[in-house]
N, C-alpha and C positions, 0 to 999 in steps of 0.2 A: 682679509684675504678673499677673494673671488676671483672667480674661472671667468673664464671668456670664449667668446668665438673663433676668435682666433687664436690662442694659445691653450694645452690643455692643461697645465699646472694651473694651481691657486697661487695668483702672485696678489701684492700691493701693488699700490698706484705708483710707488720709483719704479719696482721690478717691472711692471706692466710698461710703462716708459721705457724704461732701459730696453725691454726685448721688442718694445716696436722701434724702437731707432736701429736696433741690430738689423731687423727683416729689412726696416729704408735703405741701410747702408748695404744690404745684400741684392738688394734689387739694382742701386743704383750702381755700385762697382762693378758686378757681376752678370748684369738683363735678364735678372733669371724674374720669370712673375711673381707677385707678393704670395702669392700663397704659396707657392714652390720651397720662400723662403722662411716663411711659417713652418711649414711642413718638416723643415730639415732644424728647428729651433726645436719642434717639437719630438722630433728623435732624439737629437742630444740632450734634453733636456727633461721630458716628460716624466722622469721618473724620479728628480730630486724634487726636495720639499725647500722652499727655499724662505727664508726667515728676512726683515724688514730689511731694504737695502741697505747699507751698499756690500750685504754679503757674499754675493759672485763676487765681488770682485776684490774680498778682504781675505779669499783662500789662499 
């Protein structure tokens, strides 16, 4: 698990994948700028601890 610049949770490389496809898909539906969509990943987001994919999406 490692942090990154752009996300502030410690993810793996799917989690890390997964949540930069989410910021693309937020950029590209929505024209908001990528860090904008970063930004708003990392409210929802910043304070779970999340364990080797694919567990977002096995709740």
């Amino acid at each position: 698990m490692a942090r990154t610049g752009e996300f502030l949770m410690a993810l793996d490389e799917g989690m890390l994948v997964y949540f930069r496809e989410m910021a693309d898909e937020m950029v590209t539906r929505f024209g908001i700028p990528r860090a904008e969509a970063a930004a708003r990943i990392n409210k929802a987001y910043a304070r779970q601890e999340f364990r080797p994919y694919p567990v977002l999406m096995c709740r």
